[in-house]
Structure formats: C-alpha cells, structure tokens
DOVOTI-770169 format. One record per residue: residue in one letter; residue number from 1; x, y, z of N, C-alpha, C, O in turn. Coordinates in steps of 0.02 Angstrom, whole numbers. Example, Ala and Ser with C-alpha at 12.3 -4.5 7.8 and 13.67 -1.06 7.14 Angstrom:
2
PT rest  nr   n.xx   n.yy   n.zz  ca.xx  ca.yy  ca.zz   c.xx   c.yy   c.zz   o.xx   o.yy   o.zz
PT    A   1    660   -284    390    615   -225    390    660   -165    390    712   -166    423
PT    S   2    642   -112    354    684    -53    357    645      2    394    670     57    402
//
This chain:
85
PT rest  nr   n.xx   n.yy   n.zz  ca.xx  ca.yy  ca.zz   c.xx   c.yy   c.zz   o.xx   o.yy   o.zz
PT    X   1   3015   2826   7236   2992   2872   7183   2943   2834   7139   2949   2775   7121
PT    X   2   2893   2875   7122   2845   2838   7088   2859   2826   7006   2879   2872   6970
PT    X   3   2851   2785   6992   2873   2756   6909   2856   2811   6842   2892   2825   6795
PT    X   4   2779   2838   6860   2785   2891   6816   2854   2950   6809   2887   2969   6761
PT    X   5   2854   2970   6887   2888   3011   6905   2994   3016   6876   3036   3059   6859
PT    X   6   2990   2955   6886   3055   2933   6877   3054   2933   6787   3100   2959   6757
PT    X   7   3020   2913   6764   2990   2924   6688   2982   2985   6640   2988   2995   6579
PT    X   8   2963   3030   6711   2962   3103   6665   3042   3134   6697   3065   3178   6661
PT    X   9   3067   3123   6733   3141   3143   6739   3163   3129   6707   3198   3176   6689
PT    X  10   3179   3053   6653   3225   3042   6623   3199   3057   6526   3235   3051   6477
PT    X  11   3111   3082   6528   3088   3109   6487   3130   3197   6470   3155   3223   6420
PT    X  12   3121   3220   6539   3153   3287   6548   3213   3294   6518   3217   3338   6476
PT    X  13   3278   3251   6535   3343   3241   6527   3361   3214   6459   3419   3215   6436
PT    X  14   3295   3182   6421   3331   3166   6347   3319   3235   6311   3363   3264   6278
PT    X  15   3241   3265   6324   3215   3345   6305   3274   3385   6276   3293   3402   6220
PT    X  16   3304   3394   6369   3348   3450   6354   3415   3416   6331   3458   3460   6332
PT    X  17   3442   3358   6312   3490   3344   6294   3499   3351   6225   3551   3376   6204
PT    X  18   3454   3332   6184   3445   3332   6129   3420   3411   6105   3425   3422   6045
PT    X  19   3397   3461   6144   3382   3540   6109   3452   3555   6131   3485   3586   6089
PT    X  20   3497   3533   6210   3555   3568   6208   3628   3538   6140   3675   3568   6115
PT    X  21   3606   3475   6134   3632   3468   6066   3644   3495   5991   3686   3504   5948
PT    X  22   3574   3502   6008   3557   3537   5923   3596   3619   5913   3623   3649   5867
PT    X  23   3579   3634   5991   3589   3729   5981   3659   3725   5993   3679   3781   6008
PT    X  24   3705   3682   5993   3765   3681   6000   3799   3636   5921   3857   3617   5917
PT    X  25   3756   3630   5876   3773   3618   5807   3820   3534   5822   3849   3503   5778
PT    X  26   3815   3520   5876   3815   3430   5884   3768   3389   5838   3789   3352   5793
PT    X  27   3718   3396   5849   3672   3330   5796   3600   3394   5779   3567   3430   5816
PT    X  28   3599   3385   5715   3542   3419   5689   3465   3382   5705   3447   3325   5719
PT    X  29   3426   3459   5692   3347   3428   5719   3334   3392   5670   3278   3369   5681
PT    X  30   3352   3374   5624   3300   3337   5570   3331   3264   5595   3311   3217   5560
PT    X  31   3371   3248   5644   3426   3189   5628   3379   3125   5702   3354   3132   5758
PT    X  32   3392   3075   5660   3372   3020   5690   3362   3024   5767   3309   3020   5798
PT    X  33   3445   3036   5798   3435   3046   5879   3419   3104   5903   3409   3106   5963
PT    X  34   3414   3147   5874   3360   3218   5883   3296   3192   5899   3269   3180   5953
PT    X  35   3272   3185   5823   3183   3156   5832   3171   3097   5886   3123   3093   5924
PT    X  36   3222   3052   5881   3196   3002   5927   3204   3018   6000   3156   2993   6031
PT    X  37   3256   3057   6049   3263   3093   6080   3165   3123   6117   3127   3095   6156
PT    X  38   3160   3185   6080   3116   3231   6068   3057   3170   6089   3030   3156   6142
PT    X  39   3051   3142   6016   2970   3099   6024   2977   3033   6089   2922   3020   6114
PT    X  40   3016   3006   6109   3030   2985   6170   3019   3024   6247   2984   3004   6294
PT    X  41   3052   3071   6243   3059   3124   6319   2978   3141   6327   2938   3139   6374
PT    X  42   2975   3154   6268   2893   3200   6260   2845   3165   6261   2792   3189   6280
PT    X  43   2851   3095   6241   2799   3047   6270   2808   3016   6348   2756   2994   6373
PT    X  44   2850   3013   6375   2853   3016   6449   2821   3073   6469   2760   3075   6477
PT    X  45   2865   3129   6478   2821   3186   6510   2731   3195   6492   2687   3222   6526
PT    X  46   2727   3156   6414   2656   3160   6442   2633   3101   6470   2585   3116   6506
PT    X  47   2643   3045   6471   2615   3009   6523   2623   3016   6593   2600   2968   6624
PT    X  48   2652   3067   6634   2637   3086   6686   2609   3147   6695   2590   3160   6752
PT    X  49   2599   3197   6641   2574   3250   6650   2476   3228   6632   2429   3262   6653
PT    X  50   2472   3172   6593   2391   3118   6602   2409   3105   6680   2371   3131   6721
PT    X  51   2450   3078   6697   2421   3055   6779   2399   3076   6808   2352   3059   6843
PT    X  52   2441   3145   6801   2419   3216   6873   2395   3235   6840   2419   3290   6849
PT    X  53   2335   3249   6767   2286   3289   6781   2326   3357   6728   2291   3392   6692
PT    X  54   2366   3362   6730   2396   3433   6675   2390   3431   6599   2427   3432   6550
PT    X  55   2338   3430   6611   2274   3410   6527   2326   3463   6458   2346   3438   6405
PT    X  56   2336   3532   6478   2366   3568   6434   2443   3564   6410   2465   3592   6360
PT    X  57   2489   3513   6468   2543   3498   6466   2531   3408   6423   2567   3380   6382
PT    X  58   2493   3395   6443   2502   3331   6416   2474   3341   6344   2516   3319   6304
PT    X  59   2422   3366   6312   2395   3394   6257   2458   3421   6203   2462   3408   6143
PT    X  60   2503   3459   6241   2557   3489   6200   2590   3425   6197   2572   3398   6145
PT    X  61   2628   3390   6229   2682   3337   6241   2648   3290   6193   2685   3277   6146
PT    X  62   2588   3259   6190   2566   3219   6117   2606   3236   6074   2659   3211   6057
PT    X  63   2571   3291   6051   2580   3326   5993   2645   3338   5965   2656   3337   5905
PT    X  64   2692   3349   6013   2741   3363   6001   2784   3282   5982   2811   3266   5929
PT    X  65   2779   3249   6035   2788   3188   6013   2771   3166   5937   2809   3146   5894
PT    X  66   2696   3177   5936   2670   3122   5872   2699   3164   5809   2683   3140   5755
PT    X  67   2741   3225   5806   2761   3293   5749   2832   3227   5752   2853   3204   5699
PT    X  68   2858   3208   5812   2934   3184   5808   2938   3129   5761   2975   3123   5713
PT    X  69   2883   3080   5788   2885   3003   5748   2876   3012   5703   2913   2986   5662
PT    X  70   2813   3063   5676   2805   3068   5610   2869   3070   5564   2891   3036   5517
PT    X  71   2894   3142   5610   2968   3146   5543   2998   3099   5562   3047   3112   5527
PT    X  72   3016   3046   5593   3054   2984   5589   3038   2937   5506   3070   2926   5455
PT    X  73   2968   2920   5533   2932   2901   5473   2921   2927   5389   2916   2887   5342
PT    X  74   2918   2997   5380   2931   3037   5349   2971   3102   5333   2954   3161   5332
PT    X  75   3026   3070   5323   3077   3152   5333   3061   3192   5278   3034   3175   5225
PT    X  76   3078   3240   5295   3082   3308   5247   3123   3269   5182   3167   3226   5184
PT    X  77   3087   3306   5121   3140   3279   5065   3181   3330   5025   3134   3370   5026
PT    X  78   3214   3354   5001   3242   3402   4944   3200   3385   4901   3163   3336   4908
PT    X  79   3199   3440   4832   3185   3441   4795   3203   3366   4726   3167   3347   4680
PT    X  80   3266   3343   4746   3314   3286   4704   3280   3215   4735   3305   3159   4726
PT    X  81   3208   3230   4779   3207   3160   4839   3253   3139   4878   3255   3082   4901
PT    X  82   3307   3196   4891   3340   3149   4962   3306   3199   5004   3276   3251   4991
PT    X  83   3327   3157   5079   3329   3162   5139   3363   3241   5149   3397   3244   5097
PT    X  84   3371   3287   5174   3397   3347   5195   3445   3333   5249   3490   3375   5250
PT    X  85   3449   3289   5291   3506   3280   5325   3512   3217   5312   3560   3186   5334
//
C-alpha cells in the first residue's frame, strides 16, 4: 500500500472518530482531542487528495484543517476570558 494511501486511511479513521465522538456527547468540538483529531485526519486526507489530483477535496481538507489548529492556538473565549470548554 502506498504511504499516502495508508495516511489518508488512518486520516479517515481519526475524522470519523472524533465527529462520532462529539455527536455522542463523549468529548466536545471545542476540546483539544477533537481539534487535534479533525486538524490531523484532515491534513492527511489532504495530502493525498494533492497527490491524486482532487484539487476541490484537498482545497476543502486545508481549510478545514488550518480552522482546527487555529482553534487549538486560539480558542473561543467567554465573555469573563475563559476558555468555553
């Protein structure tokens, strides 16, 4: 199996582990292994969706990624300056 390939499977498998987490009120989206989850999976899948050429899949998968790290880097705040989760 080719290295990208094996890369976006285990990109795939953090994806849905972490949305089937969340929608099951296990670990919230704002929460560390959410985002890191998310901006991880989603940067795999796009480095193989750049390999093969799936310009509109990899375009989204950035993005979505670089939305994750960001809130790593900057979480949402309350109004009091904390953190929301």
């Amino acid at each position: 199996m080719e290295l990208t390939m094996a890369g976006a499977y285990l990109g795939m498998l953090l994806v849905l582990a972490a949305f089937a987490f969340e929608t099951r009120a296990i670990i919230s989206s704002r929460s560390f292994a959410y985002l890191t989850s998310m901006g991880i999976g989603e940067l795999l899948l796009t480095v193989r969706a750049t390999v093969t050429g799936e310009w509109p899949f990899a375009v989204l998968g950035a993005i979505w990624a670089a939305f994750a790290f960001y809130s790593i880097l900057r979480p949402v705040r309350s109004t009091d300056g904390n953190p929301l989760d």
